[in-house]
C-alpha positions in Angstrom: -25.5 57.6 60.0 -29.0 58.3 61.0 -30.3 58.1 64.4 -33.5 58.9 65.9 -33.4 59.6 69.6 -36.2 58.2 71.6 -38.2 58.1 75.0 -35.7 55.5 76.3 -32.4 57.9 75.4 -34.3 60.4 78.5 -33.4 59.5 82.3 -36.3 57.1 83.3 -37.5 59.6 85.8 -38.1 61.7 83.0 -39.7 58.9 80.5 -43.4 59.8 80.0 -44.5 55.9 80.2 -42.8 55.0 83.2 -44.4 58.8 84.7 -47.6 57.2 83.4 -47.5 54.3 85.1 -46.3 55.5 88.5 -48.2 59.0 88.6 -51.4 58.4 86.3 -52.4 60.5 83.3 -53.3 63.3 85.5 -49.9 64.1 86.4 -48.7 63.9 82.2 -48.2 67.2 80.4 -49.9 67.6 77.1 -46.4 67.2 75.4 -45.5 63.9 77.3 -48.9 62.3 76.5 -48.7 63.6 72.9 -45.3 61.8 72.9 -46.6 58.8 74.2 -48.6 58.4 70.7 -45.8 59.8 68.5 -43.4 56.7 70.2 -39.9 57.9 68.6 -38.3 61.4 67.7 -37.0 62.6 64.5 -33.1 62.8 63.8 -32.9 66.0 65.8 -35.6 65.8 68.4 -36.9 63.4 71.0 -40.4 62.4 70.9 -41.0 65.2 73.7 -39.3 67.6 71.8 -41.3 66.9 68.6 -44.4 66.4 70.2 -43.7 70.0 72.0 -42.9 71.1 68.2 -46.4 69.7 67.2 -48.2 72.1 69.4 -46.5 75.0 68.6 -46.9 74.9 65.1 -50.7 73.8 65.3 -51.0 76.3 68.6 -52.5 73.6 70.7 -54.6 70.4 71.2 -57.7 71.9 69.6 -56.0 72.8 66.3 -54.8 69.2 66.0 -57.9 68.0 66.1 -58.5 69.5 62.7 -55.8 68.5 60.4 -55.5 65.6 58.4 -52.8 63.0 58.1 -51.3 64.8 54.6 -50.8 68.7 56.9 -49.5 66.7 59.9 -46.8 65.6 57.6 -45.8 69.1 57.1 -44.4 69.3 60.0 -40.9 68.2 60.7 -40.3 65.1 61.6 -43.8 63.8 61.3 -44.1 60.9 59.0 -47.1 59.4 57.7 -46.5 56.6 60.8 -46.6 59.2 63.1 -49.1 61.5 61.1 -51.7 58.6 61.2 -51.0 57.7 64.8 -52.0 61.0 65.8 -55.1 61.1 63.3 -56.6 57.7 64.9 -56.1 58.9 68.7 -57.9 62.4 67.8 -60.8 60.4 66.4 -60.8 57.8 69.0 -61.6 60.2 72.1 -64.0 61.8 69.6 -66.0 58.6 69.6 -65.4 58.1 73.2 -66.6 61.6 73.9 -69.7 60.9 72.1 -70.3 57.7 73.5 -70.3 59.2 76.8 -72.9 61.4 75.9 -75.3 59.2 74.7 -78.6 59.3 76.9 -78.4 56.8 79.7 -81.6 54.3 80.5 -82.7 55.2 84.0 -84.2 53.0 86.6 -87.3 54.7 88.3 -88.8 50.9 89.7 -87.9 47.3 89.7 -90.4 46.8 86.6 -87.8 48.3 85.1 -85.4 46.2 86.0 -87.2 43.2 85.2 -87.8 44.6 81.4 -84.1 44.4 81.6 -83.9 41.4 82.8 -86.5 39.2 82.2 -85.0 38.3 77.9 -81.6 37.7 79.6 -82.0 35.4 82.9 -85.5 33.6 81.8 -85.4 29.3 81.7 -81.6 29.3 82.1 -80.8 26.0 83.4 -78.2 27.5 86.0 -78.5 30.6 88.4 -76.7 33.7 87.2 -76.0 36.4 89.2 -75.2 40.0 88.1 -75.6 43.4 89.2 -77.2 47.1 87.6 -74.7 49.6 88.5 -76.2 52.9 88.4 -74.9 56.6 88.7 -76.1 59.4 91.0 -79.1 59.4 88.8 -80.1 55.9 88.6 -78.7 55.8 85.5 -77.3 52.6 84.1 -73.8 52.3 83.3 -73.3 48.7 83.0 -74.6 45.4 83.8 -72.3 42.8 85.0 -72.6 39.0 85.1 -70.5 37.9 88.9 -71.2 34.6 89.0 -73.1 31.1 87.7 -74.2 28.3 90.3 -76.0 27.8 93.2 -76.4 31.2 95.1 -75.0 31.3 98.4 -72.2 32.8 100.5 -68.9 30.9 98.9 -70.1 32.1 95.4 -71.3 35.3 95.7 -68.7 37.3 98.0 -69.0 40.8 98.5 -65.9 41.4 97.1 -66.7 40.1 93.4 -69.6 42.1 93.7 -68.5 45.2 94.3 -65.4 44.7 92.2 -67.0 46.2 89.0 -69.3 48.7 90.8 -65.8 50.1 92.5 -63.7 50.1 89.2 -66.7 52.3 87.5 -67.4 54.6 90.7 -70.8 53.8 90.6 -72.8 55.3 93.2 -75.5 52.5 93.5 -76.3 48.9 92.6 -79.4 46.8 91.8 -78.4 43.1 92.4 -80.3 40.1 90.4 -80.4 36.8 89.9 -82.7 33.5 88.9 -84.5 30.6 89.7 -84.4 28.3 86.9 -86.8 26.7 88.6 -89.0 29.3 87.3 -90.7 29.9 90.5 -89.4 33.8 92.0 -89.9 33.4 95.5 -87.3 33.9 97.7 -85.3 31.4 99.4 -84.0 32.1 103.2 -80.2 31.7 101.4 -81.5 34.8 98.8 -82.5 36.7 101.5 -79.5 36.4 103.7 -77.2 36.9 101.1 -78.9 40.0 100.1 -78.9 41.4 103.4 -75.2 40.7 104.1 -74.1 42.3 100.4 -76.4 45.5 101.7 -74.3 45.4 104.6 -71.0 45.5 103.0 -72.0 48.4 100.9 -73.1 50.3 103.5 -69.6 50.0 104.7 -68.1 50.8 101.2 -70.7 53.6 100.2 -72.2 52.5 97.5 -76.5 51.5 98.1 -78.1 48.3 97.4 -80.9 49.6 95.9 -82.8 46.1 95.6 -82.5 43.0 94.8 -84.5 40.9 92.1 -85.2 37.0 91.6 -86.5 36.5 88.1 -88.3 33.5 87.3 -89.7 32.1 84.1 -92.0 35.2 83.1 -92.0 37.4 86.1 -90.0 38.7 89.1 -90.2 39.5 92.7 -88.6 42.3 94.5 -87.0 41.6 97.5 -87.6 45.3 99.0 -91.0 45.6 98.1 -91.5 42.3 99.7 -89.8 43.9 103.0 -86.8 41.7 103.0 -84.3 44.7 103.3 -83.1 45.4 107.0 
């Protein structure tokens, strides 16, 4: 009878998911994570063992990257299951590795914000609040809706806010919102909410860069109007 050992056969101190989950990827060897894809072992082998196999015969990650599904299969114990597995993970953090080299819009002024902004947040019937977060170069990384109603403290905590801007390491933020009103000026509730997120990020060490209020076709900056303490 046939049987093919697998991760679970290993102690679970020695399983490379359970590793994963308590130690992070960092702490994985390229073997573990390579048998993390590869799932089950061959007759003989655990996925470990095959997936130490693999690299030997290629002579590392950056052969692997090469070969296609049918010379994967050459190897021992690597079906075309397993073959393609491999195959769609290679090309999957070559896309990611290009997507994270794409060139990044930067923000040099709050007109460029507003270009931005201005398509997205114009005569919405409801105020939407989101956030720019930006790297060490004022580079955009994302922009992130937090919340929909009324601005005030109960609906726009600190912690939502900085929620996304944590989980991305960004280094700054520029926060927005509207007036579907269509009228930008700033309300004593925009200012003071403002001012208390600024304060919280101080805290956290990520900058409030400013703070927008976009109306029907234009925008007012709440530090160029002096509103930042």
């Amino acid at each position: 009878m046939e049987y093919n050992l697998t991760i679970k056969d290993l102690p679970k101190e020695e399983r490379p998911r359970e590793k994963l989950c308590k130690f992070g990827t960092k702490a994985m060897s390229t073997a573990e994570l390579l048998a993390l894809i590869i799932r089950t072992g061959s007759q003989s082998d655990t996925a470990i063992e095959l997936a130490n196999k693999l690299l030997t015969h290629t002579g590392g990650l950056k052969f692997i990257n090469n070969l296609s599904v049918e010379e994967l299969q050459e190897i021992k114990g690597i079906g075309v299951a397993k073959a393609a597995q491999i195959n769609a993970t290679v090309e999957l953090g070559r896309r990611i590795r290009l997507a994270n080299q794409e060139t990044k819009e930067v923000i040099t002024s709050p007109q460029d914000v507003a270009n931005l902004l201005l398509a997205k947040l114009s005569f919405l019937e409801k105020e939407h609040f989101v956030v720019l977060l930006l790297n060490t170069k004022n580079e955009i990384i994302s922009i992130e809706d937090i919340s929909v109603g009324s601005l005030s403290n109960s609906i726009v905590h600190p912690r939502e806010v900085f929620k996304p801007a944590i989980k991305r390491s960004s280094a700054a933020m520029i926060l927005a919102h509207n007036h579907p009103s269509g009228n930008p000026e700033p309300s004593n509730e925009d200012i003071k909410v403002t001012n208390r997120i600024k304060r919280a990020g101080k805290i956290i060490g990520i900058e409030i860069l400013d703070h927008l209020i976009i109306g029907n076709k234009d925008y007012i900056s709440l530090k160029e109007r002096g509103h930042f303490k």
